[in-house]
C-alpha positions as CSV (number, residue, x, y, z in Angstrom):
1,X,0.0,0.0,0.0
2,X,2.8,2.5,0.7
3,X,4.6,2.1,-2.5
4,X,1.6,1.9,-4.4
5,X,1.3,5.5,-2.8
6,X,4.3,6.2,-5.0
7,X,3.1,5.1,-7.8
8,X,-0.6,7.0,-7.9
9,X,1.5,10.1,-7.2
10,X,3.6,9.8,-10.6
11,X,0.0,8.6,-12.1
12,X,-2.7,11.2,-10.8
13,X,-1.7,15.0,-9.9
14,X,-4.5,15.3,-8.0
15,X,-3.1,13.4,-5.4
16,X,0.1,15.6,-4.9
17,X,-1.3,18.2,-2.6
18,X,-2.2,15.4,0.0
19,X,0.0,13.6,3.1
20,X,0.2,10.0,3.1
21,X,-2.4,10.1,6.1
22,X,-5.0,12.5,3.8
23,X,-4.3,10.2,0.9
24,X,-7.3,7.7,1.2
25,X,-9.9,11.3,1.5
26,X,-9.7,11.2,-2.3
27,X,-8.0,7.6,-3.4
28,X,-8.9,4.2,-2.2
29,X,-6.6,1.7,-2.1
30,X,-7.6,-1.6,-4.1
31,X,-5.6,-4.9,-2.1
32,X,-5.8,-7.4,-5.2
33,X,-4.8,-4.8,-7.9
34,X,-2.4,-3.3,-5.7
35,X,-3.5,-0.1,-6.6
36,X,-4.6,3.5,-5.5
37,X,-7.6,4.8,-7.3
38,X,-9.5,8.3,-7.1
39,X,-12.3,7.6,-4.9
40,X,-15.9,8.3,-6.8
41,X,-18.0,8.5,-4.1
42,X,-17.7,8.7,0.3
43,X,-14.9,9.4,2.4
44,X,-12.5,7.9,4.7
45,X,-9.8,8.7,7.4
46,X,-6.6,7.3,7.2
47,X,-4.5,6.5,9.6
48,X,-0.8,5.5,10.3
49,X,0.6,2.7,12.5
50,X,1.9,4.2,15.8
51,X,6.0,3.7,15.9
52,X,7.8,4.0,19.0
53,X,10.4,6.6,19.4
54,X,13.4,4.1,20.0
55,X,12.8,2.6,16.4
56,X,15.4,4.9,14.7
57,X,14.5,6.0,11.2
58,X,11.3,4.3,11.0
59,X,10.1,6.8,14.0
60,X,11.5,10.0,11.5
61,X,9.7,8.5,8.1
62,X,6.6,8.4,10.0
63,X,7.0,11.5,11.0
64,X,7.3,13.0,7.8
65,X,4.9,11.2,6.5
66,X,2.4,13.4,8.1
67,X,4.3,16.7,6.5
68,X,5.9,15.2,3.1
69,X,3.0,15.5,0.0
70,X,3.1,14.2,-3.6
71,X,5.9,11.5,-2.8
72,X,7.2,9.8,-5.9
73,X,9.9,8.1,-3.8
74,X,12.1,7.4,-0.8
75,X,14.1,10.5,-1.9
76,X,11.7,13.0,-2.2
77,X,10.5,12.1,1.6
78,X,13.9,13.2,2.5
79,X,13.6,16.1,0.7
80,X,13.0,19.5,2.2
81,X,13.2,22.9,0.1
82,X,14.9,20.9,-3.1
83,X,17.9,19.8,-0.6
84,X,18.2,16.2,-0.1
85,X,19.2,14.6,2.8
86,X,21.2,11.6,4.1
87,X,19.2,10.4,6.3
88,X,14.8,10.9,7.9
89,X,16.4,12.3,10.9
90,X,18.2,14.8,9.4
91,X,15.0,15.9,6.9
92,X,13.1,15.9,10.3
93,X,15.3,19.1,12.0
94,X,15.5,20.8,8.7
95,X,11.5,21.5,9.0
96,X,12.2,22.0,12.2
97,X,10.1,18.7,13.8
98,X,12.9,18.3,16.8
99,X,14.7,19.6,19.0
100,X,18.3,20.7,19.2
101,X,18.3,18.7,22.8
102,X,20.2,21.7,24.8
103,X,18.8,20.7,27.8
104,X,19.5,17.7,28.0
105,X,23.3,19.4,27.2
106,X,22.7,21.8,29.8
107,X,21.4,19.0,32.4
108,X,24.9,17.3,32.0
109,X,26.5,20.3,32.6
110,X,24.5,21.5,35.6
111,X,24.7,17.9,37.2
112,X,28.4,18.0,36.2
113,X,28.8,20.5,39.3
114,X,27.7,18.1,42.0
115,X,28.2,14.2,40.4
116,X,31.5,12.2,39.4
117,X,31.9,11.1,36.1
118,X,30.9,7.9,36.6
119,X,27.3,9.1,37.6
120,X,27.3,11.6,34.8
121,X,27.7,8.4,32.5
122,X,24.9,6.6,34.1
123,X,22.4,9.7,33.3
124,X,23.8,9.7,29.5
125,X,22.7,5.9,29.6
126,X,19.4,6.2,31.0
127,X,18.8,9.1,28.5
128,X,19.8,6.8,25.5
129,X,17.6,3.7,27.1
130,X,14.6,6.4,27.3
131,X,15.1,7.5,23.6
132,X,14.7,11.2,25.2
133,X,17.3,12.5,23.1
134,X,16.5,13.2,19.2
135,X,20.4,13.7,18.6
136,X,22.4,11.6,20.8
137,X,25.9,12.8,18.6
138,X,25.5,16.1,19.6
139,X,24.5,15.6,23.2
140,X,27.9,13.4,23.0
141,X,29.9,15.9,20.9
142,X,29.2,18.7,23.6
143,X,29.6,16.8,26.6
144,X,32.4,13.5,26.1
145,X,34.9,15.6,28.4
146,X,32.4,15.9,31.1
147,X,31.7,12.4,30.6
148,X,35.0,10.8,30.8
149,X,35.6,12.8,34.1
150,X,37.4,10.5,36.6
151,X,38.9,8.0,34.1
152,X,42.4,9.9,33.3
153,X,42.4,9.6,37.0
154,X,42.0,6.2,37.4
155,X,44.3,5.0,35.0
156,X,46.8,6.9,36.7
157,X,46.3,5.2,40.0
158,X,45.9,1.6,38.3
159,X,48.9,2.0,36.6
160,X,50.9,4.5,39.4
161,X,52.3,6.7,36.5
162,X,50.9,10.3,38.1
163,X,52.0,12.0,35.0
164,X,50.3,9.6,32.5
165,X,48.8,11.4,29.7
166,X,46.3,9.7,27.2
167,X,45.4,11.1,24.1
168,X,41.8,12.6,23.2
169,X,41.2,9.9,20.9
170,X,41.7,7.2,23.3
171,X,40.3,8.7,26.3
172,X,37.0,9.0,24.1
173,X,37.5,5.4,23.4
174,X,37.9,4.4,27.1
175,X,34.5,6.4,27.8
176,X,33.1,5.0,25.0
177,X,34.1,1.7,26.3
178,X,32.9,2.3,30.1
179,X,29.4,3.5,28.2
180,X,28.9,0.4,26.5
181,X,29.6,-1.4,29.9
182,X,26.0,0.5,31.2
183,X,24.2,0.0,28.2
184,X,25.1,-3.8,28.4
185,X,23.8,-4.4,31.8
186,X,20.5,-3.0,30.4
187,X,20.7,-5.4,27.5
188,X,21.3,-2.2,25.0
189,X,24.4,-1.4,22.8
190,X,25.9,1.5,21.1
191,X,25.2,-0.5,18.0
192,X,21.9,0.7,18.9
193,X,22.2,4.0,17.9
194,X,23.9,4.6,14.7
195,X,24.9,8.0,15.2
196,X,27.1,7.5,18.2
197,X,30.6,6.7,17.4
198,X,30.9,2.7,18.2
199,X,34.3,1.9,20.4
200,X,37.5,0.2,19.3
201,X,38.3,-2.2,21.2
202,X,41.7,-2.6,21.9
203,X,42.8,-5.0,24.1
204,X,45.8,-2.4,25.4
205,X,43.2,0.0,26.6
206,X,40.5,-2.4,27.9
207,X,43.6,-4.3,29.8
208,X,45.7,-1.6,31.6
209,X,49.5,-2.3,31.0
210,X,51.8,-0.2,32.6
211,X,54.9,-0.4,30.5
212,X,53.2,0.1,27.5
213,X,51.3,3.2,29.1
214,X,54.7,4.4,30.2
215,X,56.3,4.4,26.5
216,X,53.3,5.6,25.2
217,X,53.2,8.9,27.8
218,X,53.8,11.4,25.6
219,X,52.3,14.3,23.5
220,X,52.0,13.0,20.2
221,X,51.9,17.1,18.5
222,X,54.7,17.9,20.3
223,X,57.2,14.8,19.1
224,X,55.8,15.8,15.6
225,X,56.9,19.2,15.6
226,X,60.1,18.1,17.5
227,X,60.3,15.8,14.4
228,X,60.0,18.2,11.6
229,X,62.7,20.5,14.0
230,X,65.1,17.3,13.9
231,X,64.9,16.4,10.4
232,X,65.4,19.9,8.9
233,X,69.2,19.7,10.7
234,X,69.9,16.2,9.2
235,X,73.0,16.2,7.0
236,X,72.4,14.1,4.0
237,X,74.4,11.3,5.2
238,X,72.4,11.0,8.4
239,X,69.3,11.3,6.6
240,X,69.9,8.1,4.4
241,X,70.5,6.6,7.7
242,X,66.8,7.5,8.9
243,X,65.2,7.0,6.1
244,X,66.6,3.3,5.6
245,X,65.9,2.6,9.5
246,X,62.0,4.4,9.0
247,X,61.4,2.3,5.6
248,X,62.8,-0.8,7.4
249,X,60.3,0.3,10.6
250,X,56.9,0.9,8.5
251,X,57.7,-2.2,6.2
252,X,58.0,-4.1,9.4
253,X,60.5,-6.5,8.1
254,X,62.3,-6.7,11.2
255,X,65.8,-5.6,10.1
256,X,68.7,-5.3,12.2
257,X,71.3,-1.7,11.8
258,X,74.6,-0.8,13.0
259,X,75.2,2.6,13.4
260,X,78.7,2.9,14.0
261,X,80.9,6.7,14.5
262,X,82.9,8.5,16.5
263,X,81.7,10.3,19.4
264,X,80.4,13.6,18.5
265,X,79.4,12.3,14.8
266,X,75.7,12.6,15.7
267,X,74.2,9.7,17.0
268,X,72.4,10.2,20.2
269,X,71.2,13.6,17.6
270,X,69.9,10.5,15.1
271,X,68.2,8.5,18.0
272,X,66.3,11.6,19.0
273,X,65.1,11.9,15.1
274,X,64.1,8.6,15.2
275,X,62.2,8.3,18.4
276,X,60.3,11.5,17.6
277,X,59.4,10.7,14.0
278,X,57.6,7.0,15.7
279,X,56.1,8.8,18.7
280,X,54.6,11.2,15.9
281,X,52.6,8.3,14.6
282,X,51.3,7.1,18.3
283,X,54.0,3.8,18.3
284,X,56.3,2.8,20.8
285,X,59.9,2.7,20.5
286,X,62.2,1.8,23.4
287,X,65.4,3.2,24.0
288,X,68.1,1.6,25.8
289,X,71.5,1.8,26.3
290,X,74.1,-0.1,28.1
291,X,74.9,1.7,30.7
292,X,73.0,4.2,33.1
293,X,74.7,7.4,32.2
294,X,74.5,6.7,28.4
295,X,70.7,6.4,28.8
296,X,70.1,9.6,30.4
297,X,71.1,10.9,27.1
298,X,68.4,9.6,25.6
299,X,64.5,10.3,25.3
300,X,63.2,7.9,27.8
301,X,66.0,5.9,28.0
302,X,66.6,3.2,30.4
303,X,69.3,0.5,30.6
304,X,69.2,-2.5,28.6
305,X,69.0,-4.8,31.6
306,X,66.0,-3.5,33.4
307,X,63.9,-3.0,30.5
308,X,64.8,-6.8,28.8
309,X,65.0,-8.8,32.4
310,X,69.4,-9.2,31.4
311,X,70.1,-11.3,34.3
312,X,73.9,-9.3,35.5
313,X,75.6,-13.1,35.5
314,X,75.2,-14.1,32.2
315,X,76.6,-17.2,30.1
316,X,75.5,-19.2,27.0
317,X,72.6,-20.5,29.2
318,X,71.0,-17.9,30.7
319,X,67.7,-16.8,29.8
320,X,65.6,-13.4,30.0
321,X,63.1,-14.1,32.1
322,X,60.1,-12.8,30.0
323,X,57.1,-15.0,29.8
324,X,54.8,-14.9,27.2
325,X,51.7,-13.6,28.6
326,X,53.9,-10.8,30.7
327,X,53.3,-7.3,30.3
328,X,56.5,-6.5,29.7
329,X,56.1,-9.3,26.9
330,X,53.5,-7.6,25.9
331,X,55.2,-4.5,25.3
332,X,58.0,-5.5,23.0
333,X,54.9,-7.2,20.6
334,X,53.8,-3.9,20.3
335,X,57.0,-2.4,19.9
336,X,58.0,-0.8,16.2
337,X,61.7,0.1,16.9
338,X,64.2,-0.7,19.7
339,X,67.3,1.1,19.5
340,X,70.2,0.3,22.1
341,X,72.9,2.7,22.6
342,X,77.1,1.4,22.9
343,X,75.6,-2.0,22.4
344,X,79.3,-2.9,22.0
345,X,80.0,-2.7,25.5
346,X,77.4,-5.3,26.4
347,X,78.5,-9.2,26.5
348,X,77.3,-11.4,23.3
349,X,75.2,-13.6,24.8
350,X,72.7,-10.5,26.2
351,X,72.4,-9.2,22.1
352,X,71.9,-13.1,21.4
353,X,69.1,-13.5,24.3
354,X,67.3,-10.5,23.1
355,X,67.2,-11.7,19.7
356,X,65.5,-14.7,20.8
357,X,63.3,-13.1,23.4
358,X,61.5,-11.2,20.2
359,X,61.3,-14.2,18.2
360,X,59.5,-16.0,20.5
């Protein structure tokens, strides 16, 4: 009956000036044809099926159903003053049908005074349960910082790093993720509502590791910009040198460099290029060095024993003692570059270990 509507529209003029509800005051409807015809005598009401609000563009068609006259298609329902648009929703605010939900924007901010985050999440829940909200990305858009209040906090207490800084991106993710819980206890999703941004789930952030938070505690804008400073003073001989280690990183074919030169030649200047030009991209790269003076010298830098479990005593038959499920195990999986400083100095068997603790 409803595309039939359609078709009468393209087939009789007359019907143009009416709503799909006024349609059957001048047409009725003819079940074995499948066909609208212009009524020749009498009247009748139509009427259209009640949709509940949480159905999602269904609810908005309906809507404009009662608005939208001479239909000729899908399209033109969507249509409002010749502009055409992506979705019912969308066609509904441009006649002005809803509401620009500021108070519920204003709600989160006035209870923002008095409740933690987590409470202010449980009121965003119960407001997407209720289907109260006509824009749910908006309400999201404007309030997401007020929303993820207390979990920056958290994070640094689980992982004791008091400094730990987490990127915008990710701490939307980890709301995003701590939303999802609610709405699963009240057998809902974000799925749900197609507007909202969905989470990625990534097992690092769902799983709090504390040496991969540690590498990763750093302004990603400011080690690009420190990047761009550090490449513009690279002669051309050190820039070969980065740009075979960087091809060799972003290819990940696990290739092993020697960077050998006098002191004063520019290599602690190279590891600083290198380290900024991976942080730039949001990936870890751990910097080492073989003794505790030379790793002050570099960004981050800690000895190669501590951060690879080197036992001090070490012989053909010593081990690192890294298990596979570890966190620190963890952490060189998710490692792109590792770049150890006077690695000479260092005994055989601990650059022979290491090889074989990142095989395995």
């Amino acid at each position: 009956m409803f595309l039939a509507w359609f078709v009468a529209n393209q087939e009789y003029s007359e019907g143009r000036h009416l709503t799909y509800a006024e349609f059957p005051s001048k047409f009725t409807y003819y079940p074995d044809k499948r066909k609208w015809h212009p009524r020749q005598r009498g009247f009748q009401i139509g009427r259209l099926s009640y949709i509940p609000v949480g159905s999602g563009e269904l609810y908005y068609m309906r809507i404009l159903l009662t608005f939208q006259k001479g239909c000729k298609g899908f399209n033109c329902i969507k249509t409002v003053d010749g502009k055409l648009y992506d979705t019912f929703q969308d066609a509904c605010y441009a006649l002005g049908l809803l509401s620009d939900d500021k108070e519920f924007i204003d709600g989160i901010f006035e209870a923002s005074r008095s409740q933690s985050g987590q409470m202010l999440r449980v009121l965003f829940v119960r407001l997407l349960i209720m289907s109260t909200m006509h824009k749910p990305d908006n309400v999201w858009k404007a309030t997401w910082k007020l929303l993820a209040d207390g979990i920056l906090y958290a994070r640094r207490r689980i992982l004791n790093i008091p400094d730990l800084r987490i990127p915008e991106s990710d701490l939307q993710n980890l709301c995003l993720i701590e939303i999802e819980k609610l709405l699963m206890c009240n057998g809902r999703s974000l799925k749900d509502h197609k507007t909202l941004p969905y989470l990625v789930f990534d097992e690092l952030l769902a799983q709090p590791n504390k040496f991969i938070a540690d590498e990763l505690n750093y302004d990603k804008d400011q080690q690009g910009q420190l990047h761009q400073s550090l490449l513009e003073k690279l002669t051309d001989e050190q820039y070969d040198v980065y740009a075979t280690i960087m091809k060799s990183v972003e290819g990940q074919d696990g290739q092993f460099y020697f960077l050998y030169g006098y002191g004063g030649t520019g290599k602690t200047f190279m590891w600083k290029t290198l380290s900024a030009a991976i942080r730039s991209q949001g990936k870890i790269v751990i910097n080492v060095a073989s003794s505790g003076i030379a790793s002050l010298l570099l960004p981050g830098g800690k000895t190669a024993h501590s951060t690879f479990c080197i036992p001090l005593k070490i012989n053909e038959k010593s081990t690192c003692n890294v298990k596979q499920q570890d966190p620190r195990a963890k952490l060189l999986r998710e490692t792109s570059l590792i770049i150890w400083d006077e690695a000479p100095m260092m005994h055989k068997f601990c650059l022979k270990h290491l090889t074989v603790l990142c095989v395995i």
